[in-house]
C-alpha positions in Angstrom: -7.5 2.5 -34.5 -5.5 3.9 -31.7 -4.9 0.7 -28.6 -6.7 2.1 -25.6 -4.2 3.6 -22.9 -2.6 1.3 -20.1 -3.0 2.7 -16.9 0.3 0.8 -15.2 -0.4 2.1 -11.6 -3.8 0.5 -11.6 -2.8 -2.8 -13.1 -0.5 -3.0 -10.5 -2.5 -2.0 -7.6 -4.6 -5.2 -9.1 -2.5 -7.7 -9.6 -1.6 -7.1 -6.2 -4.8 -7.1 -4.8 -5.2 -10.3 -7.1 -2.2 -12.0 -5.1 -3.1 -11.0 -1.8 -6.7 -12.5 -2.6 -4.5 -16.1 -3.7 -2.3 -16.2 -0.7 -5.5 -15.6 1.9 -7.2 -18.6 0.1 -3.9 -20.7 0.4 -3.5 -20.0 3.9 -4.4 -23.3 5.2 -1.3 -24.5 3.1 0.6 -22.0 6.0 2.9 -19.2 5.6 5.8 -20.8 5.0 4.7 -22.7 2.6 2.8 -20.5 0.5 6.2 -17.8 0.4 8.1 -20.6 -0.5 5.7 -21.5 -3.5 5.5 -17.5 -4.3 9.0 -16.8 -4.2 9.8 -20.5 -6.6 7.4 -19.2 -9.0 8.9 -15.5 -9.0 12.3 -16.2 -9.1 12.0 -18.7 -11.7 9.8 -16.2 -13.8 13.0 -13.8 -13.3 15.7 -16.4 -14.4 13.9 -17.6 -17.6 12.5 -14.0 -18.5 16.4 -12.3 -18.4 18.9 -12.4 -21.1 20.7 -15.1 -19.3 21.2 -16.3 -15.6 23.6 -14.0 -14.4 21.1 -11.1 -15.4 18.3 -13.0 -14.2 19.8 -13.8 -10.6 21.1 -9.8 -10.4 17.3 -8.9 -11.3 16.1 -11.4 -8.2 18.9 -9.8 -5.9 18.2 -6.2 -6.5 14.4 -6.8 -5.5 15.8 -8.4 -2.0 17.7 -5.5 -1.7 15.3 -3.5 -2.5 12.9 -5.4 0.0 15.0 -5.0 2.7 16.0 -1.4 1.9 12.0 -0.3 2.1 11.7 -2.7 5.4 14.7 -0.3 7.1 13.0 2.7 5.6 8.9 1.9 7.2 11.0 1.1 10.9 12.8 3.9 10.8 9.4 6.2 11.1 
């Protein structure tokens, strides 16, 4: 029996609707707090999911980058 096709975009568009739903119900914890916790959890998802550290920082890096690159990008319109 053939596995049932993965639609990607909409898993996506979910988990991020999934995360957005978590961070409104932590806000009492504040924002700085709850990006702190977020970004701990992501980066440290990246580190032990890469080959090794180096990989795993250059992985949390190119998303910054990538961050900032789409932040310049939405001002610029």
């Amino acid at each position: 029996m053939a596995k049932p096709k993965i639609n990607e975009e909409q898993l996506y568009n979910d988990f991020n609707l999934e995360l957005l739903d978590a961070i409104e119900k932590a806000g009492p914890l504040g924002t700085p707090m709850v990006a702190h916790a977020g970004l701990r959890l992501f980066t440290q998802m990246a580190l032990d999911c890469a080959p090794n550290e180096i990989i795993g920082l250059g992985v949390v890096l190119d998303t910054i980058r990538d961050v900032k690159r789409d932040d310049e990008f939405e001002s610029d319109e």
